[in-house]
C-alpha positions in Angstrom: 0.0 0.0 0.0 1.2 4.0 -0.5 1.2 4.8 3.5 0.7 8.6 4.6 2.3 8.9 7.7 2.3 12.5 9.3 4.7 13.5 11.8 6.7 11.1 9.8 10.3 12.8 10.7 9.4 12.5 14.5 10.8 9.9 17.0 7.7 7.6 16.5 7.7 8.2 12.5 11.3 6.8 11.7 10.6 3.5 13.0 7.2 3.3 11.4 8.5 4.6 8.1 11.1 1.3 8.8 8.6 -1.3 10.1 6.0 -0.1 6.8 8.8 -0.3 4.4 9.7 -4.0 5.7 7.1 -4.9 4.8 6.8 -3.7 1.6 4.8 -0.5 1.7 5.0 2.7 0.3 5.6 5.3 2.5 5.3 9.2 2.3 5.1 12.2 4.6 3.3 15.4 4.7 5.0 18.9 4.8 1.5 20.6 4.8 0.9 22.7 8.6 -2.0 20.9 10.1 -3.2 24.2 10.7 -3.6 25.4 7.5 -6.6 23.4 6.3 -5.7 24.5 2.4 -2.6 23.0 2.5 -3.6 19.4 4.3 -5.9 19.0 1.6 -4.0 20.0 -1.6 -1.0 17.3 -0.4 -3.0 14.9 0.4 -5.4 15.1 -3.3 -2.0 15.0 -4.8 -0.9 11.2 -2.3 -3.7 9.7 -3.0 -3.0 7.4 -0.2 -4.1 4.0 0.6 -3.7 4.1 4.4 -2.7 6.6 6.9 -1.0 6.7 10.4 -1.6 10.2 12.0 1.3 10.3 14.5 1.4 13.9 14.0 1.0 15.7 17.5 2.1 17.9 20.5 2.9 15.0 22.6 5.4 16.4 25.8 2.4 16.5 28.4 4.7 19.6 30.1 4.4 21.1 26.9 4.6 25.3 27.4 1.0 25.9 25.7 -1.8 24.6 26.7 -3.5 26.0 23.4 -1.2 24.1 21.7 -2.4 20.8 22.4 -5.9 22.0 21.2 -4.8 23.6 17.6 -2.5 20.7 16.9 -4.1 17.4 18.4 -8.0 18.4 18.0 -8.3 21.4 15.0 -4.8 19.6 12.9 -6.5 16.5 13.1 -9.7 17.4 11.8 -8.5 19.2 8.8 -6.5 16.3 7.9 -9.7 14.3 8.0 -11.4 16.8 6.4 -8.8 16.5 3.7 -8.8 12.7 3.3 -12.9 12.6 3.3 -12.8 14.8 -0.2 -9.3 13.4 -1.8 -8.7 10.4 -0.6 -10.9 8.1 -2.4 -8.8 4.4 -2.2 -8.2 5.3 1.6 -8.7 1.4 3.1 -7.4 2.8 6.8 -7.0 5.4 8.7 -5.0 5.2 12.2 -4.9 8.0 14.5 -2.6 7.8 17.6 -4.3 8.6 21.0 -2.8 8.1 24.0 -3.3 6.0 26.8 -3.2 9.3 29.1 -6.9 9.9 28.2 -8.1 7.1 31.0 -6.4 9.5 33.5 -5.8 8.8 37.4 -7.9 5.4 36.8 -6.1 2.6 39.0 -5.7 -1.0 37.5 -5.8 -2.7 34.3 -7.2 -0.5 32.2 -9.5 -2.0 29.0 -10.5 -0.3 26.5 -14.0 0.4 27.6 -12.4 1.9 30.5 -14.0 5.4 31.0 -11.9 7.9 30.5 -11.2 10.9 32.9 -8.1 12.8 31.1 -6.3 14.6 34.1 -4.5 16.9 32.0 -4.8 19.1 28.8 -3.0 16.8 26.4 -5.5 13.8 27.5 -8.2 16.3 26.9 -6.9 16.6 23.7 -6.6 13.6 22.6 -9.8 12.1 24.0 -11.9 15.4 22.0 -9.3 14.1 18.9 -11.1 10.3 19.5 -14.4 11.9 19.7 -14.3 13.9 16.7 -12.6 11.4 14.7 -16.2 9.6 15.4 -18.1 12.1 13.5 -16.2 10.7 10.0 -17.5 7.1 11.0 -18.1 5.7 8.6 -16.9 7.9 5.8 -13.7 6.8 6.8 -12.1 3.3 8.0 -10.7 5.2 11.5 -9.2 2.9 13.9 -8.2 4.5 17.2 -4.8 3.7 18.8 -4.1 3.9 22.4 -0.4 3.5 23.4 0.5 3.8 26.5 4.6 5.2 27.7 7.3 4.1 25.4 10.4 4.3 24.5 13.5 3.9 22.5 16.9 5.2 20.8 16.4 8.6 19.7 13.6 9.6 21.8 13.8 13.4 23.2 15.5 13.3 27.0 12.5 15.7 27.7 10.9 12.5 28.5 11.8 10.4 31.5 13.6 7.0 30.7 16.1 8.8 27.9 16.8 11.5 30.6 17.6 8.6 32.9 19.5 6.7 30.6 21.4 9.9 29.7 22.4 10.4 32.9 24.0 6.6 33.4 25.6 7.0 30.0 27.4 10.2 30.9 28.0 8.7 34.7 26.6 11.6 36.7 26.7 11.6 40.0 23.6 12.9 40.8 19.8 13.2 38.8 16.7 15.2 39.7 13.5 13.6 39.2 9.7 13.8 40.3 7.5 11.7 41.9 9.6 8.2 42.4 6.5 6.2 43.5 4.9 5.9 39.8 3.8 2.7 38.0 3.7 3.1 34.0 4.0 0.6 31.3 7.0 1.4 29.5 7.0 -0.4 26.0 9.4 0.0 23.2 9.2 2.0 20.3 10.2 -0.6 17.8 7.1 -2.8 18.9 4.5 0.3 19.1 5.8 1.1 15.2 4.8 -2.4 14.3 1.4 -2.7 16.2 1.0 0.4 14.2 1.6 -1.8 10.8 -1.0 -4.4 12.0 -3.4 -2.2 12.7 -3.5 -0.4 9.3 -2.9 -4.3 8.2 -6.0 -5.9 10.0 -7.8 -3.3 12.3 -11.6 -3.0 13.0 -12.6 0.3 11.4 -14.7 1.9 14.5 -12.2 0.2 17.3 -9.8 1.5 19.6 -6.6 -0.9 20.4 -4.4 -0.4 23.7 -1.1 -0.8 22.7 0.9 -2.2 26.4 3.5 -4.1 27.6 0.6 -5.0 30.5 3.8 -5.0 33.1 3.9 -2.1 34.5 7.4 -0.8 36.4 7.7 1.4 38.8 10.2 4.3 38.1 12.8 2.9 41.4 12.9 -0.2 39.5 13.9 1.7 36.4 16.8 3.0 38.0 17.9 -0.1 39.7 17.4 -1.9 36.0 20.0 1.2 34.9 22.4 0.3 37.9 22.4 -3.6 36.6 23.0 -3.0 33.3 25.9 0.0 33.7 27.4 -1.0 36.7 27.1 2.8 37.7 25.2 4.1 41.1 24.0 8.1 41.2 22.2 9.9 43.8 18.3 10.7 43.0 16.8 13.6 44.4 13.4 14.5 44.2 12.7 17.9 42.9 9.4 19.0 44.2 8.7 21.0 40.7 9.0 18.0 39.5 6.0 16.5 40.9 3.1 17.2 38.4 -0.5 18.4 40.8 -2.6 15.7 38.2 -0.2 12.8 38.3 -1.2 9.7 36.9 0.3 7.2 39.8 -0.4 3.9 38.3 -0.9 3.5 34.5 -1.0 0.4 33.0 -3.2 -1.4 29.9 -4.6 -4.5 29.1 -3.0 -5.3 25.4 -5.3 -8.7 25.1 -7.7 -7.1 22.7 -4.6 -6.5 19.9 -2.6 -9.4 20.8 -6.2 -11.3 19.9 -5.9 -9.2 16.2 -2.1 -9.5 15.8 -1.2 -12.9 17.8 2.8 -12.9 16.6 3.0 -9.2 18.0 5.3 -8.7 21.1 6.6 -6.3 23.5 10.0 -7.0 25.2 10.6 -6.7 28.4 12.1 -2.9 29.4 15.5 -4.3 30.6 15.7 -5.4 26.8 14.5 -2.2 25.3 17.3 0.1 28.2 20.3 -2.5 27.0 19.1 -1.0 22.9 19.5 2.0 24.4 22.6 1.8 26.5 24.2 0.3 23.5 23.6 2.8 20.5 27.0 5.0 21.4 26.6 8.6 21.4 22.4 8.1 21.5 19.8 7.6 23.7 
């Protein structure tokens, strides 16, 4: 199939643009500004796609802007769907990445029929994104994504576990994190990007899919997993600023609903995804 993927230069895109072209896909990306509802819709008449994973997003949840997460995640998303409704007749399936974040401070498993309760404005975000992607149903073949925290070489150390694995790498003496006491399923990129290429593959248009390792860790085990594999010890303070007012404290999904649609699919274990990491030189 020709794949649009937007947000295709992004940490998430490069191994989807590498797990679609595997397997003998097409892949392009978009250059068009969300924003600028002209523009989607021009570049994507000229694609002509046959499938589409919408990984373009504001995703940092401490993200400056609060408007941001609004104009890009809810008012981006629906021109591009706008745009694909009109000029993307062959379209077989569209994908659009949520995030598990929209089930909020809920404790336990979480399903997908989970009710949500976003505790911050980047789950607001994306759970409006899920309910106005509804409104295309079934115009277009839109199959909801949920991952929840992963991670992988190349990922931004804005976000926690290449922050931590930057700090072993370097062998600082000393790192400053928030609230140690969190639980969070921490999956690996490589895996997500290829749940991704099932989904457009064999997804339910109308369903949404957790994508978990359904193991969550809690963050001192991360660091202890860090002190295994490097040998190194450092000093972990908690900053109080830090400590988000609306943090989720235990986070984790329940994956049987994919692993039921893509039975070979996998998630390693994190120790397997931090050794990847601690072992690209130079990279996180």
């Amino acid at each position: 199939m020709h794949v649009l993927v937007t947000g295709l230069s992004g940490f998430t895109g490069q191994y989807v643009k590498e797990a679609l072209v595997s397997a003998g896909h097409q892949v392009t990306g978009i250059s068009a500004d969300l924003l600028d509802a002209d523009a989607v819709a021009a570049e994507v008449k000229e694609i002509e796609p046959h499938a589409v994973i919408h990984l373009a997003a504001i995703a940092f949840v401490a993200h400056g802007s609060p408007d941001d997460f609004y104009k890009v995640n809810l008012v981006g998303t629906r021109h591009f769907l706008q745009a694909l409704s009109e000029h993307a007749s062959d379209v077989k399936m569209v994908l659009l990445a949520s995030s598990a974040n929209v089930y909020g401070n809920t404790e336990g498993m979480m399903r997908e029929t989970t009710v949500p309760a976003p505790a911050n404005d980047y789950a607001v975000s994306k759970l409006a994104m899920e309910y106005m992607a509804k409104l295309w149903l079934p115009e277009l073949p839109i199959v909801i994504a949920r991952p929840f925290n992963y991670t992988g070489v190349g990922q931004s150390e804005n976000f926690l576990i290449p922050k931590i694995v930057s700090h072993f790498k370097r062998q600082a003496t000393e790192i400053e994190l928030g609230n140690l006491d969190v639980w969070r399923d921490f999956g690996d990129v490589r895996s997500v990007a290829e749940a991704y290429l099932g989904l457009i593959e064999k997804g339910q248009p109308g369903e949404t899919y957790n994508i978990s390792s359904s193991a969550p860790v809690a963050l001192r085990e991360v660091i202890s997993l860090c002190e295994q594999l490097t040998g190194h010890q450092l000093e972990v303070n908690v900053n109080p600023a830090f400590v988000r007012a609306n943090e989720v404290v235990r986070l984790s999904g329940d994956a049987s609903k994919l692993r039921a649609l893509l039975p070979e699919w996998k998630m390693p274990a994190l120790r397997e995804t931090l050794s990847w990491m601690f072992s690209e030189p130079g990279k996180v």
